[in-house]
N, C-alpha and C positions, 0 to 999 in steps of 0.2 A: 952661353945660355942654352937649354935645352930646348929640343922642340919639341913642342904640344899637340896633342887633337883636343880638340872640345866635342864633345858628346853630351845631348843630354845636356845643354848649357853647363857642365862641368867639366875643366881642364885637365884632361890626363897627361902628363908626360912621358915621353916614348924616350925617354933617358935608361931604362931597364933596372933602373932601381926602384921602380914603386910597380908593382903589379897594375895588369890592366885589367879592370877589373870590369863584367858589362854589368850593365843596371837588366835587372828581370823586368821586364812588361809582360802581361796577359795580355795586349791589345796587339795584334799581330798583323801586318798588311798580308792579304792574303791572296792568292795567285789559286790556278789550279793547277798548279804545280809544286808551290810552296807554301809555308808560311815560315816567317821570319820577324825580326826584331823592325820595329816600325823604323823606315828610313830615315837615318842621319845624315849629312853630305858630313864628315867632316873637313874641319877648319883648322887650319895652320897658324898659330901665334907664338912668341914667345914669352916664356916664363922666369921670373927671377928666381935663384937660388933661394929666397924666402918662402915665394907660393908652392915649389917643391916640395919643402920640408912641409909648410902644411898639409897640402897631399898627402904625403908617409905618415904626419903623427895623426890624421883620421882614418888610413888605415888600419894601420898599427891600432889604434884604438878600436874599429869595429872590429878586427882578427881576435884582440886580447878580451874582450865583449862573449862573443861567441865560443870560445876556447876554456872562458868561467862556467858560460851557460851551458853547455855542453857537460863536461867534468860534473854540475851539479845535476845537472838532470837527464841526461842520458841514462836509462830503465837499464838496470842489467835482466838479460836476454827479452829486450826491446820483440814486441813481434809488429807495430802497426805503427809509423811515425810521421807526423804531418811537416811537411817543411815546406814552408812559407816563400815569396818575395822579396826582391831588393838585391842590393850590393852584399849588404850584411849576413845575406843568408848563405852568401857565396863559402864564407869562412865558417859558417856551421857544418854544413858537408864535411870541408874541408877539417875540422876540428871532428867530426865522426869518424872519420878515414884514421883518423891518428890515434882514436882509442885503441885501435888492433884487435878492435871485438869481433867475433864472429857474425856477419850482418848476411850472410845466405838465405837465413829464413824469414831475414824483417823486410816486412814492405813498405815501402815510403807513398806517403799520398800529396801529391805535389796542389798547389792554388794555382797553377795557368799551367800555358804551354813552355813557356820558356826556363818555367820553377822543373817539371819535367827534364825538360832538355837537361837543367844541372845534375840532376840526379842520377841520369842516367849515364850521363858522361862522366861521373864517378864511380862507374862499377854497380852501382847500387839497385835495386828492384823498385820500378814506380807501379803503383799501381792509381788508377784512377779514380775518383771520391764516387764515382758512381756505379763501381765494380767491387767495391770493397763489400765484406759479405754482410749480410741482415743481422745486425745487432751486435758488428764490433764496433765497440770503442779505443777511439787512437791512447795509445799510450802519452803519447807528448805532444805538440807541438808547437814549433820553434818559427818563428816568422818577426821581421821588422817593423816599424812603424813612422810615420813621417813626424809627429809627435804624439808626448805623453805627460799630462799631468801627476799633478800630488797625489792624485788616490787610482795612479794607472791605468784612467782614461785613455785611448788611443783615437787619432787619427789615421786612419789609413784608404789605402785608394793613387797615391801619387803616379803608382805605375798601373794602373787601372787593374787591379785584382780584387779589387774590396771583396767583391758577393765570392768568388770561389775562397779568399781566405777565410772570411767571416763563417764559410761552410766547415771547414776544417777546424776552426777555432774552436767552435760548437762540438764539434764529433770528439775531442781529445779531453781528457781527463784533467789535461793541465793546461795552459797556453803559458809558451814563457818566449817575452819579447826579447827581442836583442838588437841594440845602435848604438850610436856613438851620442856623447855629450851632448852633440849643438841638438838631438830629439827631446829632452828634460827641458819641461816650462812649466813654470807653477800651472797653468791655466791653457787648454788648448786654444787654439788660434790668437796665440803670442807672436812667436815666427811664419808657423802656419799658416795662412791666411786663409784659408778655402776649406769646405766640407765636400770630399769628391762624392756621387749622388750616382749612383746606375741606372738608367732609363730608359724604356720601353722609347725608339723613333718617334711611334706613330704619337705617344705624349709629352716630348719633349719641351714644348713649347708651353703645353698645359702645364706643366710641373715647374718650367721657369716662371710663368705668372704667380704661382702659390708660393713659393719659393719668397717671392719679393714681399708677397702678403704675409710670411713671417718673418720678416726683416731684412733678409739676406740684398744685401750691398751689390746690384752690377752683377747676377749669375751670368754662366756661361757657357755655350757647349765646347765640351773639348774639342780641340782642332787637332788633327794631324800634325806631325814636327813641320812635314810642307804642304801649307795651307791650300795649295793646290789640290790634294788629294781629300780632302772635303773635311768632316768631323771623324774622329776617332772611334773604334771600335772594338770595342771587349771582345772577350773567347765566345759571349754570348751574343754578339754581335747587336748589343747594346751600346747606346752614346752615356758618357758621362758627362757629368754635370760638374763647375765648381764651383760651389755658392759660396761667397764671404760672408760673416758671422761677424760679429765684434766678440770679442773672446768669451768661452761660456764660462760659468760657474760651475761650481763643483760642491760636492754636500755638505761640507765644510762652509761654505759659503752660505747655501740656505739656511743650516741650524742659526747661523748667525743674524741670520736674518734678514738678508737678502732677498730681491725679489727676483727670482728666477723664470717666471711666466711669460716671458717677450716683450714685456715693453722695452720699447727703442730696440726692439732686437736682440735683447740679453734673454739668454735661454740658460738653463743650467745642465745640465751635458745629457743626462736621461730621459726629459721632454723634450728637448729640439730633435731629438733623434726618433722619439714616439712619432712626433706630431712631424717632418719629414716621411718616416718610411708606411703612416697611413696616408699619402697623397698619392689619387690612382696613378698607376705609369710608373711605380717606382718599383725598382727589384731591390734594391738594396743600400743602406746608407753608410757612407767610411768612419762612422763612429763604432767604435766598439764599447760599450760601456755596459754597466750592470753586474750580474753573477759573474763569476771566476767560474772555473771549471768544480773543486768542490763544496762551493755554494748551493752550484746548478745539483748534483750531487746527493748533499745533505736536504735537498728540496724534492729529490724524489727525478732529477731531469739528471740530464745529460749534457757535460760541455758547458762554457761560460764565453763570454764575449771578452771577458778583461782579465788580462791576461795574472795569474796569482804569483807570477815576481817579472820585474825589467831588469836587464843586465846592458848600464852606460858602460862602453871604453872611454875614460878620462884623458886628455890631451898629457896630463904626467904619463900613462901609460899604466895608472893603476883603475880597478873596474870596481864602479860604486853600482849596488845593489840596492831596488826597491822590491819589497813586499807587499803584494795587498792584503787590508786589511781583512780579514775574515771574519 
C-alpha cells in the first residue's frame, strides 16, 4: 500500500503517481517575517489501491476541466487575466503555459496571496486588483467553485477568498468556472452545506445572531486547522463565517411557484444573498449569483458574479459543459 498525507482533511498519496497538488487559501497565518499556507501537521495513513485511483481520476478530471476551459476561452493576445482559487486553478496556469502564447505583456490578477504565489511560480506577471489601472476590464476570468447549480449559481469561500474572487469576477468581462463533477447539484447546499460569510471581528457575533434570524442552522466562526491558534483569518484579516442553509431555490423554482422568501429558512439564491450581504459587519457573501459578465454589460455595468459557462471534468474523463442562460 502507498503511503499518504492528509491535508486539508483530503488524502494525498506520496506514491508519485498522482501529483501533489496544494489547495490555495487567502487566509494566511502570518508572522513578521512570513506569510504562508495556514498550518497542517500532516498525518500518515494508509491507502488502498482503490482510494488511489480515485485520487487520479478527480485529478485527471479537474486537469481535463481546465485544459477545455482554457482552449475555449483563453483571448488571443489576452492583455488582463483574472485567475482565481483552489486545487483546480492549479491546472489552468498550467493549461496557459501549454498554449505557447506569448504571455510577456498579460497581466494576471490573482484573488489572494497564495492564487499570487501560483502565478508567479509559473513565469507569469501578477499584478494586484488594486494596481491594475482605472478603467480596465479583465479579459477573462478563470476561478473554481465549492458548488454550482442548474442555472450557474455558485458557492464559493471554502478556502476563504470569496470577497477578493467575487472582486475579480466583477472586473472581467466573462467569469468561466472550472471543477470537477462531485461541484454540479441541481440546487446549492446539496453537498455543500454552508454559506462562507466574511466579517468584520468587531461584528461577528452580531451577524451570527441575524444569521440564525434568517434561518441558518448552528453558524459558525471559522477556526484555524489548530484550534489553538484562535479563528481564522482572511488577506483582509477578517473572520469568516459558515452558515448552514437548507438548500436554496433557484428561478426555475419560483416561476413554479415556490416560495422563496425564508420561510423555515428556504431562501432562493438571489434573496438570501441580498438579505445576508445588507447585515452590518459583513464584507462579503460566498454566493455568486445574478448577472454574468455580459448581462452586467448589456445593462450598461461591468462584470457579473455568475459565471456565463462551467467546465465539470467527468470521472469518464470526458468534460460536460454548462452555459448560462443569457
Amino acid at each position: 500500500m502507498a503511503v499518504a498525507t492528509e491535508i486539508d482533511g483530503v488524502q494525498i498519496p506520496n506514491s508519485g503517481k498522482i501529483p501533489m497538488v496544494p489547495r490555495l487559501f487567502c487566509a494566511a497565518i502570518r508572522s513578521p517575517l512570513s506569510r504562508s499556507l495556514p498550518l497542517r501537521l500532516p498525518r500518515t495513513t494508509f491507502l488502498s489501491p482503490r482510494s488511489q485511483s480515485t485520487m487520479a481520476d478527480i485529478e485527471a478530471a479537474k486537469r481535463a476541466a481546465a485544459t477545455t476551459a482554457v482552449a475555449n476561452h483563453y483571448p488571443k493576445n489576452a492583455q488582463w487575466v483574472g485567475i482565481g482559487s483552489g486545487t483546480t486553478i492549479v491546472y489552468v496556469v498550467e493549461a496557459i503555459k501549454a498554449l505557447g502564447v506569448d504571455t510577456s505583456a498579460t497581466r494576471y490578477v490573482p484573488t489572494g496571496y497564495q492564487s499570487r504565489q501560483l502565478i508567479v511560480s509559473a513565469g507569469l506577471t501578477a499584478v494586484e486588483f488594486d494596481a491594475i489601472p482605472k478603467g480596465t476590464v479583465l479579459d477573462v476570468a478563470f476561478d473554481g467553485a465549492d458548488e454550482v447549480d442548474d442555472e450557474l449559481n455558485c458557492i464559493k469561500g471554502g478556502g476563504a477568498c470569496l470577497f477578493q474572487e467575487k472582486l475579480v469576477a466583477m472586473q472581467a468581462k466573462e467569469f468561466i468556472c472550472v471543477a470537477d463533477s462531485r461541484k454540479l447539484q441541481s440546487r446549492l447546499l446539496t453537498n455543500w452545506k454552508y454559506i462562507p460569510v466574511e466579517v468584520a471581528p468587531i461584528a461577528a457575533y452580531r451577524v451570527l445572531n441575524k444569521l440564525v434570524e434568517l434561518g441558518s442552522i448552528n453558524p459558525v466562526i471559522r477556526s484555524n486547522a489548530n484550534p489553538k491558534e484562535g479563528n481564522l483569518k482572511t488577506d483582509q484579516d477578517f473572520f469568516i463565517i459558515d452558515a448552514p442553509f437548507p438548500p436554496m431555490l433557484i428561478q426555475a423554482d419560483i416561476a413554479g411557484g415556490l416560495d422563496g422568501s425564508g420561510v423555515g429558512g428556504v431562501w432562493d439564491v438571489n434573496r438570501l444573498s441580498r438579505e445576508i450581504k445588507q447585515i452590518a459587519g459583513v464584507l462579503e457573501v460566498g454566493i455568486f449569483s445574478g448577472l454574468t459578465g455580459p448581462q452586467a454589460a448589456a445593462a450598461g455595468g461591468i462584470g457579473g458574479q455568475r459565471p456565463v459557462a462551467a467546465y465539470f471534468g467527468m470521472p469518464d474523463g470526458s468534460v460536460s459543459v454548462r452555459n448560462a442562460i443569457q
